[in-house]
C-alpha positions in Angstrom: 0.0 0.0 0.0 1.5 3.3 -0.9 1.1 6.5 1.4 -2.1 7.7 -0.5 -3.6 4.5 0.6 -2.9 5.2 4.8 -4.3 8.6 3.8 -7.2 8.0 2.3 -8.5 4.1 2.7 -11.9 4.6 1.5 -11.0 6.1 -1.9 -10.1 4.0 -5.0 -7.6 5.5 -7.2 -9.6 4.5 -10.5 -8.7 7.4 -12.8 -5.3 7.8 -14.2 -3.8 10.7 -16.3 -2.1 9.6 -19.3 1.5 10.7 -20.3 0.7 13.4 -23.6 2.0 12.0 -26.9 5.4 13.9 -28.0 4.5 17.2 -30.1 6.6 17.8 -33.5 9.0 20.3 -32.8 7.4 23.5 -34.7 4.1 23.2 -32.7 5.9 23.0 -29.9 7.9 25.9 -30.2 4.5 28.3 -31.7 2.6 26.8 -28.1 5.8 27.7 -26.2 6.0 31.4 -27.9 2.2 31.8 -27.7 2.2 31.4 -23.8 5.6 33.3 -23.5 4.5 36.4 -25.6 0.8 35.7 -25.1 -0.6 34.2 -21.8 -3.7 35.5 -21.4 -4.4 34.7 -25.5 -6.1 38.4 -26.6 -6.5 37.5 -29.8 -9.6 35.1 -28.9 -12.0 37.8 -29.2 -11.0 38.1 -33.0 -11.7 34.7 -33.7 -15.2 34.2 -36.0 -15.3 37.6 -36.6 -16.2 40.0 -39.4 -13.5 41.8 -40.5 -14.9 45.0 -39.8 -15.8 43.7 -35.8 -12.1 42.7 -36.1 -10.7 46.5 -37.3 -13.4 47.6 -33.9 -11.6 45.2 -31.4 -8.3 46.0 -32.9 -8.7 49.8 -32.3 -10.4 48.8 -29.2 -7.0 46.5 -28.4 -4.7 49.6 -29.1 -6.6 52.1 -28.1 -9.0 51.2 -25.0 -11.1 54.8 -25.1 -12.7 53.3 -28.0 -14.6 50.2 -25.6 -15.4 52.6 -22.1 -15.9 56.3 -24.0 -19.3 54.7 -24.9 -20.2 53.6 -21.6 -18.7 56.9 -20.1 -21.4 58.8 -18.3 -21.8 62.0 -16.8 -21.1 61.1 -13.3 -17.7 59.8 -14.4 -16.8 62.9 -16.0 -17.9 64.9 -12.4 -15.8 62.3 -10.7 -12.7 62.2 -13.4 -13.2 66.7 -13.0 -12.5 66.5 -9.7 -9.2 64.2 -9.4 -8.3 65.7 -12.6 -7.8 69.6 -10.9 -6.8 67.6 -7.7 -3.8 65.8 -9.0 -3.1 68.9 -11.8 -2.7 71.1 -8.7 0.0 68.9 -7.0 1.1 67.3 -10.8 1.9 70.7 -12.4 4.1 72.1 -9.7 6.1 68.8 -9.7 6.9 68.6 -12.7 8.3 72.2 -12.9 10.5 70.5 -10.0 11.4 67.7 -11.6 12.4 69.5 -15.0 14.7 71.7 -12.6 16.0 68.4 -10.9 17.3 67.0 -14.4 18.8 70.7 -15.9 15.7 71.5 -17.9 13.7 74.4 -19.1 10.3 74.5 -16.6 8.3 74.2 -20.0 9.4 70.4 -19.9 8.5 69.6 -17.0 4.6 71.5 -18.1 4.6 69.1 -20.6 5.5 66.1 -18.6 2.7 66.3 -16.0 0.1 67.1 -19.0 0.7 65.0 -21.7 2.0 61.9 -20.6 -1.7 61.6 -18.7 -3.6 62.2 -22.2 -1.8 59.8 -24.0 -2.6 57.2 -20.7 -5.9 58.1 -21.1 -6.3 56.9 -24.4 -4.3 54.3 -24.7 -4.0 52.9 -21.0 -5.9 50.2 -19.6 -6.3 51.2 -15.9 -8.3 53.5 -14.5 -6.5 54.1 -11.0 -2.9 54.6 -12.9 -1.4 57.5 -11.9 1.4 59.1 -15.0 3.9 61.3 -14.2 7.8 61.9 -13.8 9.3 61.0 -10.6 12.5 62.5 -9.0 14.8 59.7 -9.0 14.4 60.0 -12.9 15.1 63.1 -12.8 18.1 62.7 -11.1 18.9 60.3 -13.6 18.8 62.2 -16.1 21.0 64.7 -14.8 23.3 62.9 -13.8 24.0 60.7 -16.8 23.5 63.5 -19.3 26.3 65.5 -16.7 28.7 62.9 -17.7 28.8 63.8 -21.2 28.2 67.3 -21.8 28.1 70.7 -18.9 24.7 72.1 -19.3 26.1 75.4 -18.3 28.7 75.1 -21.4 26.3 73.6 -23.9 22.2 73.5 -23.3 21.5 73.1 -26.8 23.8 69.5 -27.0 22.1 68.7 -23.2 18.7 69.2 -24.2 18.7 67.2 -27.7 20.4 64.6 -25.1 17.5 64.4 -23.0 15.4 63.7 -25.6 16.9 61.7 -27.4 17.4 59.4 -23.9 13.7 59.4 -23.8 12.6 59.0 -27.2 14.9 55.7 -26.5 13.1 55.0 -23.2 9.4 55.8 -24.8 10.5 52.9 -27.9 11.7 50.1 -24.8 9.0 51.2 -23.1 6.3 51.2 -26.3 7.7 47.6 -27.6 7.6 45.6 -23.9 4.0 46.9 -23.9 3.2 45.7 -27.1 4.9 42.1 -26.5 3.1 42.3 -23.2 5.7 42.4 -21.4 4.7 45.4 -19.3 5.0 43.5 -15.8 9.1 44.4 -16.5 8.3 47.8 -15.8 6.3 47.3 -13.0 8.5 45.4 -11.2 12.2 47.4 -12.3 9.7 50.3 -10.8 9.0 48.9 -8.0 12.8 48.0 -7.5 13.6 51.6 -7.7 11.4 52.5 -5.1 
């Protein structure tokens, strides 16, 4: 009698699961990218689909304002209103900050705690995300931009710098959300903190 048996001594192990029969290599490898690249399988809601419903669910893929903006009603725009001027009252200062922190015109740092939240809200997926820059980025910048060139010598050469390091960052950041990778940076975030 095997330990199961001590266990349990009224229940009969009738049911066994059979070994799977060995998959051809290809298949294996397209399952084995699928559930790397694409666990949670979004493209099921395209299957059996017309192709314009699939050109709807593809913008609504992309670009998630096109599936709630219908279903948006007037009491969420009150509520949105309100955090909106909330958070733009403590958002637009910091960012004024934080453009200071990393040796940049205070304009910058306007745009950074307006736009980045539009773009979020058209494309994001959360509704309780909040977008902004943060200081130890700032810092960052600074400091790695210092390395190369004095922005008291040269602020022409130290702002293309700075946005050339975050048109870089936007593309990593753009192509791990489109190969779902996002949860990287969430958790090299997180590590920051």
């Amino acid at each position: 009698m095997g330990n199961a048996d001590y266990a349990y001594p009224n229940v009969e192990c009738g049911h066994r699961v059979a070994i799977p029969p060995p998959q051809p290599f290809f298949k294996s490898l397209k399952y084995s990218l699928k559930e790397t690249f694409f666990p949670d399988d979004p493209f099921r809601r395209f299957k059996n689909q017309t192709p314009s419903m699939k050109f709807v669910l593809g913008l609504q893929y992309f670009f998630p304002i096109f599936e709630w903006a219908p279903k948006y009603t007037l009491h969420f725009l009150k509520s949105d209103l309100i955090s909106g001027i909330t958070i733009a009252s403590l958002a637009i200062p910091q960012g004024i900050s934080y453009a200071k922190l990393a040796n940049l015109p205070p304009i910058l740092g306007l745009y950074s705690s307006f736009i980045p939240p539009l773009i979020y809200a058209m494309m994001g997926s959360s509704r309780d995300l909040a977008v902004g820059t943060v200081a130890v980025g700032s810092l960052l910048m600074a400091s790695m931009l210092g390395r190369v060139v004095n922005y008291n010598e040269n602020p022409n050469l130290f702002l293309h710098l700075a946005f050339t390091a975050t048109f870089f960052a936007g593309v990593l950041q753009a192509s791990l959300g489109l190969l779902r990778y996002s949860i990287i940076l969430y958790s090299s975030t997180c590590a920051m903190l």
